[in-house]
MIDREN-958331 format. One record per residue (C-alpha): residue in one letter; residue number from 1; x, y, z. Coordinates in Angstrom, 1 decimal. Layout:
<residu = a&num = NUM&u = X&v = Y&w = Z>
...
This chain:
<residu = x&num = 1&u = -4.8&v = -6.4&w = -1.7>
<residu = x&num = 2&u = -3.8&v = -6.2&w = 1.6>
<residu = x&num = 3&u = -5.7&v = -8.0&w = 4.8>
<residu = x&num = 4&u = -5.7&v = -6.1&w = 8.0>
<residu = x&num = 5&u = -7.4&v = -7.5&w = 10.9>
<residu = x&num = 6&u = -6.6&v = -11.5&w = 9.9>
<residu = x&num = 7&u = -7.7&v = -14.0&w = 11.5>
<residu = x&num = 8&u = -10.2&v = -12.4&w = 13.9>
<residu = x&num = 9&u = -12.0&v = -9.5&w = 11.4>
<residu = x&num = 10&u = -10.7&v = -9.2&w = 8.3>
<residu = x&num = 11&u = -10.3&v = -6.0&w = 6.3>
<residu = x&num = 12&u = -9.5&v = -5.7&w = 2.5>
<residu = x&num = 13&u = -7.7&v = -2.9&w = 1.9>
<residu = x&num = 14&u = -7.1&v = -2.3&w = -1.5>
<residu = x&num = 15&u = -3.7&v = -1.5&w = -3.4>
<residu = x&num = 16&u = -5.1&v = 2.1&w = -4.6>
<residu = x&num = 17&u = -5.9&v = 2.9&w = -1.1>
<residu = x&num = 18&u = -2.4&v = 1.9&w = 0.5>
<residu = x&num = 19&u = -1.7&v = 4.2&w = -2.5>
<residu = x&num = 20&u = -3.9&v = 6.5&w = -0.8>
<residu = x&num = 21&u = -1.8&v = 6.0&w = 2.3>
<residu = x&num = 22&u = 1.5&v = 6.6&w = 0.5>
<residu = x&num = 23&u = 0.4&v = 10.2&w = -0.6>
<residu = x&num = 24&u = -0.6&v = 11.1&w = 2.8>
<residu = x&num = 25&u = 2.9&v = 10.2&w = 4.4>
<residu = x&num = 26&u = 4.7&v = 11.8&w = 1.4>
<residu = x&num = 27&u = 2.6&v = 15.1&w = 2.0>
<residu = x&num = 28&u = 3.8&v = 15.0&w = 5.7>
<residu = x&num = 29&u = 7.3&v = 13.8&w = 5.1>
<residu = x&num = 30&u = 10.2&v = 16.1&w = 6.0>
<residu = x&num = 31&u = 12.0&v = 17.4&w = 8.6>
<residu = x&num = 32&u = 15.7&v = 18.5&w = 9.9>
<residu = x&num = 33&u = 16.9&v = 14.8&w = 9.4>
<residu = x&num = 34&u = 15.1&v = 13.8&w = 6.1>
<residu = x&num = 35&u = 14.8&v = 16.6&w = 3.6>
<residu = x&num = 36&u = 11.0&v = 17.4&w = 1.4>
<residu = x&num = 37&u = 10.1&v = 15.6&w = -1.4>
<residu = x&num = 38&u = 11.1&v = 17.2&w = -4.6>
<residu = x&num = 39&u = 9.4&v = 17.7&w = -7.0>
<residu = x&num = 40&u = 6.3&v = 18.2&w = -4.0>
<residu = x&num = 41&u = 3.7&v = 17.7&w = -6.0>
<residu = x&num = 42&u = 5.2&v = 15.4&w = -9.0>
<residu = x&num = 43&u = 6.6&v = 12.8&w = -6.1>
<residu = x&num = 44&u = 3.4&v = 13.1&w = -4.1>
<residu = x&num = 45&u = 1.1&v = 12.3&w = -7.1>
<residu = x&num = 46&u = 3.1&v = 9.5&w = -8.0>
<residu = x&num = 47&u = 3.0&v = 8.4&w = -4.5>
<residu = x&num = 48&u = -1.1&v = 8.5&w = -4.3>
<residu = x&num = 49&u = -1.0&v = 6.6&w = -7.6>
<residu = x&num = 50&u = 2.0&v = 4.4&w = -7.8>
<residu = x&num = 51&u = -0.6&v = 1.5&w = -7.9>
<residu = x&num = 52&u = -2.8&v = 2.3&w = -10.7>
<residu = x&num = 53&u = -2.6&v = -0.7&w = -12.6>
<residu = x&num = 54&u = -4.5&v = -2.3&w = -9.6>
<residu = x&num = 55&u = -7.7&v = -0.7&w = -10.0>
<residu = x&num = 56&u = -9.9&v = -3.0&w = -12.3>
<residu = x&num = 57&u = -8.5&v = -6.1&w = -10.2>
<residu = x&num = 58&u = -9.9&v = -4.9&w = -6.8>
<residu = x&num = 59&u = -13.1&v = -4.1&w = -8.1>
<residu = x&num = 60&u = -13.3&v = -8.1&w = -8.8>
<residu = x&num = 61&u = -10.5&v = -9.4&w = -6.7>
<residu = x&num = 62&u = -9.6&v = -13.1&w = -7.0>
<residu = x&num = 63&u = -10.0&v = -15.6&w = -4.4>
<residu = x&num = 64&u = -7.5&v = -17.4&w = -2.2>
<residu = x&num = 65&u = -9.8&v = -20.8&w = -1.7>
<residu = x&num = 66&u = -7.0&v = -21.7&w = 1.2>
<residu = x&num = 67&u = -7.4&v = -18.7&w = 3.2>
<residu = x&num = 68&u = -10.9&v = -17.8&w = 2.0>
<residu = x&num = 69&u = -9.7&v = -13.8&w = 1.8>
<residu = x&num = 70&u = -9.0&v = -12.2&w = -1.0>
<residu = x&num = 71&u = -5.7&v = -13.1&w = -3.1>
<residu = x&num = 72&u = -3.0&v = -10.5&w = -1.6>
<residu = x&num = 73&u = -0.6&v = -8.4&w = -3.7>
<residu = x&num = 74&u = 2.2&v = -11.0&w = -3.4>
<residu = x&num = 75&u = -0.3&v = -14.5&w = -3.8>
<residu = x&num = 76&u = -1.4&v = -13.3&w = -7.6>
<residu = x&num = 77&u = 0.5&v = -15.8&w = -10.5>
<residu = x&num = 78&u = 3.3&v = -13.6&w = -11.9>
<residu = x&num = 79&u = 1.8&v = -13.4&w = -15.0>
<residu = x&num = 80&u = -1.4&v = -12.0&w = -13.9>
<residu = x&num = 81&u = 0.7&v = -9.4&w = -11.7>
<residu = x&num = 82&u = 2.5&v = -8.6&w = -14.4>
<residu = x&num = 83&u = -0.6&v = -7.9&w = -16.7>
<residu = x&num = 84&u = -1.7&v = -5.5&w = -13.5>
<residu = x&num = 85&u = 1.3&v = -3.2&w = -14.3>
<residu = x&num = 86&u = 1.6&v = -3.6&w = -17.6>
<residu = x&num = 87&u = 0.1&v = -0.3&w = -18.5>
<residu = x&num = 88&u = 0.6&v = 1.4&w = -15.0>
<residu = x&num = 89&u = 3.5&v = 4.3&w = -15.7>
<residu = x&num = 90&u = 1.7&v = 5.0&w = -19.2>
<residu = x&num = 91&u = -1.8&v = 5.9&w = -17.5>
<residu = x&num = 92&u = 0.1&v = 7.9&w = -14.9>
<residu = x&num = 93&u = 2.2&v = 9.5&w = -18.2>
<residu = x&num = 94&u = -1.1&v = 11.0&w = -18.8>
<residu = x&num = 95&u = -0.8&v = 13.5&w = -15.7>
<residu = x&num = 96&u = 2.9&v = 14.2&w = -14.8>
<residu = x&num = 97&u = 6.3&v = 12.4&w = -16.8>
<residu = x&num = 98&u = 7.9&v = 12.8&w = -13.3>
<residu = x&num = 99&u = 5.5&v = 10.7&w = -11.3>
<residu = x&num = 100&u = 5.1&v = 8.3&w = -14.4>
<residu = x&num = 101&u = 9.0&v = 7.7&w = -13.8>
<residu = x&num = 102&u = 8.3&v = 6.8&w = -9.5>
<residu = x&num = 103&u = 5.6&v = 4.6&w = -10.6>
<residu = x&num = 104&u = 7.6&v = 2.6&w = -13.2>
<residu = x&num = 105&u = 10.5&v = 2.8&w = -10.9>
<residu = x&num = 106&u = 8.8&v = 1.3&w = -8.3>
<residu = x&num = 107&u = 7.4&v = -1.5&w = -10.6>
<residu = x&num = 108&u = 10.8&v = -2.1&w = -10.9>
<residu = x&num = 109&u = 12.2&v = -2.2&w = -7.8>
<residu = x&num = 110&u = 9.3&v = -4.4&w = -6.6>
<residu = x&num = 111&u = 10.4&v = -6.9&w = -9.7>
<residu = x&num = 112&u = 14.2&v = -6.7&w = -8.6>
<residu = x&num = 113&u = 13.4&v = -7.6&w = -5.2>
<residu = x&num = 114&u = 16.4&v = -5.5&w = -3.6>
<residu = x&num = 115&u = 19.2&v = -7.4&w = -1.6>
<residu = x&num = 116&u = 20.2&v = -5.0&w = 1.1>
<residu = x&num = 117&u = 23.0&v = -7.6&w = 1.3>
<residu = x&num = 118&u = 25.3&v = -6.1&w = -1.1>
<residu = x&num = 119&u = 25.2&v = -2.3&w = 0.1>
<residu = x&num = 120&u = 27.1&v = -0.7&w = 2.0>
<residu = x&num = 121&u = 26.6&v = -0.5&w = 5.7>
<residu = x&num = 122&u = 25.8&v = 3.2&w = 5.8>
<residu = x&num = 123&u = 22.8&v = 2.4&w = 3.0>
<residu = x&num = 124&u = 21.7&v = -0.5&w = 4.8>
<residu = x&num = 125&u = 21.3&v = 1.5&w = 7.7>
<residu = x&num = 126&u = 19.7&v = 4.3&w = 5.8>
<residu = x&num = 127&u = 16.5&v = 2.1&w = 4.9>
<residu = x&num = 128&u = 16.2&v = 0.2&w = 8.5>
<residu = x&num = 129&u = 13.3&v = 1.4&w = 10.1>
<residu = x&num = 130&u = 11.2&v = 0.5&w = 13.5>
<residu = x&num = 131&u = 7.4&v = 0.0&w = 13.4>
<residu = x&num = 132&u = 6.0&v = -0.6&w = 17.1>
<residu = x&num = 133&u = 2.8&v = -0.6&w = 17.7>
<residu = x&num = 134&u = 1.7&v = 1.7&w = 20.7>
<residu = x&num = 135&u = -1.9&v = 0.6&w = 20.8>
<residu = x&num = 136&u = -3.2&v = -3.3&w = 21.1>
<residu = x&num = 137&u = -5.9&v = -2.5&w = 18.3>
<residu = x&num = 138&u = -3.4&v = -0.8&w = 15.9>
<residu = x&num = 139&u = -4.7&v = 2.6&w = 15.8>
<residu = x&num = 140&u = -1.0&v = 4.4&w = 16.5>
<residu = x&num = 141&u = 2.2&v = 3.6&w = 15.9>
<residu = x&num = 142&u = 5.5&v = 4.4&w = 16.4>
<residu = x&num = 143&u = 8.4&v = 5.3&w = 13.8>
<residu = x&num = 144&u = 11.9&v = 5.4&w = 14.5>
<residu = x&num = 145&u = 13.8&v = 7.2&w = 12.9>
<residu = x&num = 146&u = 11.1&v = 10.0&w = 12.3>
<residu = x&num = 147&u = 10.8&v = 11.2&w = 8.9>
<residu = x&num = 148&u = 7.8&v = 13.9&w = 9.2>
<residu = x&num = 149&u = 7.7&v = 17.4&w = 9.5>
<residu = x&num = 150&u = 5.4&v = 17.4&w = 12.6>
<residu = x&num = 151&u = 5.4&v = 15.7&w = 15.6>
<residu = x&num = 152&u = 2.2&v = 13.1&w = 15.1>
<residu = x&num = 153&u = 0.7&v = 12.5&w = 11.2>
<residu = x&num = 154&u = -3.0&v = 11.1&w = 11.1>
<residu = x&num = 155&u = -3.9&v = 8.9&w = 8.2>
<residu = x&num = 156&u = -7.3&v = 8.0&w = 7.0>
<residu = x&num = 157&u = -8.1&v = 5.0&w = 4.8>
<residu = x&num = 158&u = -10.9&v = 2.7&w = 4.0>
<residu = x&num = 159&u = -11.4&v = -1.1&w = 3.4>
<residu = x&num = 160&u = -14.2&v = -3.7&w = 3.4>
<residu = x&num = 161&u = -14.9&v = -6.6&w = 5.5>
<residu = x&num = 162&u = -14.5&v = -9.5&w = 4.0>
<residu = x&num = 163&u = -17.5&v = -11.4&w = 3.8>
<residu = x&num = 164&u = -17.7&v = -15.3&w = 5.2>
<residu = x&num = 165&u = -19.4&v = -17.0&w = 2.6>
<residu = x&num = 166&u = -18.5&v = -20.6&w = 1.0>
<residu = x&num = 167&u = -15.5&v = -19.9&w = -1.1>
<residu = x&num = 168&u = -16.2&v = -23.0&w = -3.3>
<residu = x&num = 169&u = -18.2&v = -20.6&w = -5.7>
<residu = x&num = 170&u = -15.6&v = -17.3&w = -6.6>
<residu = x&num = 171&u = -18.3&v = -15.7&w = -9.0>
<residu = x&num = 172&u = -20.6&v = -15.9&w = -5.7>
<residu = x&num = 173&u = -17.9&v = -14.5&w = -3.5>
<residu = x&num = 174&u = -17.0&v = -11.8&w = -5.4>
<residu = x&num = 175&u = -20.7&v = -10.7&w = -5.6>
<residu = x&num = 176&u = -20.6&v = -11.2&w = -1.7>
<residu = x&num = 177&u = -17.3&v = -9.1&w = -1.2>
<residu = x&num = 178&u = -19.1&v = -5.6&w = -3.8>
<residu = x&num = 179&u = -21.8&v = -6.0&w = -1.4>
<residu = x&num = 180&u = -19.5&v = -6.3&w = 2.1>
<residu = x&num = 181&u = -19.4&v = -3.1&w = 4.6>
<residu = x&num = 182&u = -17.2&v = -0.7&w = 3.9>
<residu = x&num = 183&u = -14.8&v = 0.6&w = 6.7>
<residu = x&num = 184&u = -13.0&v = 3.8&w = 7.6>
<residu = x&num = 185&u = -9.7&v = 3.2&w = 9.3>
<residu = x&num = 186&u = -7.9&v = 5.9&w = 11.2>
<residu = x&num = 187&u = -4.5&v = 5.3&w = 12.2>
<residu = x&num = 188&u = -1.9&v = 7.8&w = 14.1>
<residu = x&num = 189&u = 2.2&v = 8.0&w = 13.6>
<residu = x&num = 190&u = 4.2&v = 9.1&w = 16.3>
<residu = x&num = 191&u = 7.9&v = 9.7&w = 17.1>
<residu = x&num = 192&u = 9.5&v = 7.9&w = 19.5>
């Protein structure tokens, strides 16, 4: 889960749709200075789905009683987050071996926890990316260096706002957060 929004309006945005997200920006990433995705549709399937193993959990996410949002991706005991991916590159097996492999890889990775410290310069500088944001409400942003074929990419997601209720009772919560408004989110990348 991932809160957008905190502390003023909170959105939940589930870990299957910032897969969602993912997909998008692999279907527009390429251009002069960053090649296409290869296998195209192998890396962007695995891309839409590399968080499969969340989808049960956010239908019932757990409650973070100290915040009073829902538990994020990285606030879940390990072995519950393990449990979540346990299964995750098997299910995605069932539709392409290549993007099976991304999904267990990024398992993986996430598990490592990559030190940047002990590549090389060059590499380091490879993976160092800018993020401003060109809007007060978050609605575009900026990307330096640009990765995409075109000169803007439009993305499209959904979350739900999460409800204020007492978080003393989770089973009442949860009933509170299947019931909350759902959300559309539109949000525009641009070069520098």
């Amino acid at each position: 889960m991932i809160i957008r929004g905190v502390p003023h309006d909170p959105i939940a945005i589930s870990q299957p749709t910032h897969a969602w997200v993912s997909g998008q920006l692999a279907r527009a990433w390429g251009n002069e200075r960053f090649g296409p995705v290869e296998p195209w549709e192998d890396v962007c399937l695995g891309a839409e789905q590399h968080d499969l193993g969340w989808t049960e959990w956010e239908r019932r996410p757990t409650l973070n009683p100290a915040t009073g949002l829902p538990r994020r991706f990285f606030e879940l005991p390990t072995g519950e987050h393990v449990a979540l991916w346990h299964d995750a590159s098997q299910r995605m097996l069932t539709q392409s071996r290549y993007a099976a492999l991304l999904v267990s890889l990024h398992i993986s990775t996430l598990y490592e926890r990559h030190n940047y410290v002990n590549d090389s310069p060059t590499a380091a500088e490879n993976v160092a990316v800018a993020v401003t944001p060109l809007s007060a409400t978050g609605e575009r942003w900026a990307i330096d260096p640009w990765p995409f074929r075109e000169a803007a990419v439009s993305l499209r997601y959904e979350g739900r706002r999460v409800p204020k209720v007492p978080t003393e009772d989770e089973p009442a919560w949860q009933l509170a957060y299947a019931a909350a408004q759902w959300v559309s989110v539109d949000v525009e990348l641009a070069d520098r």
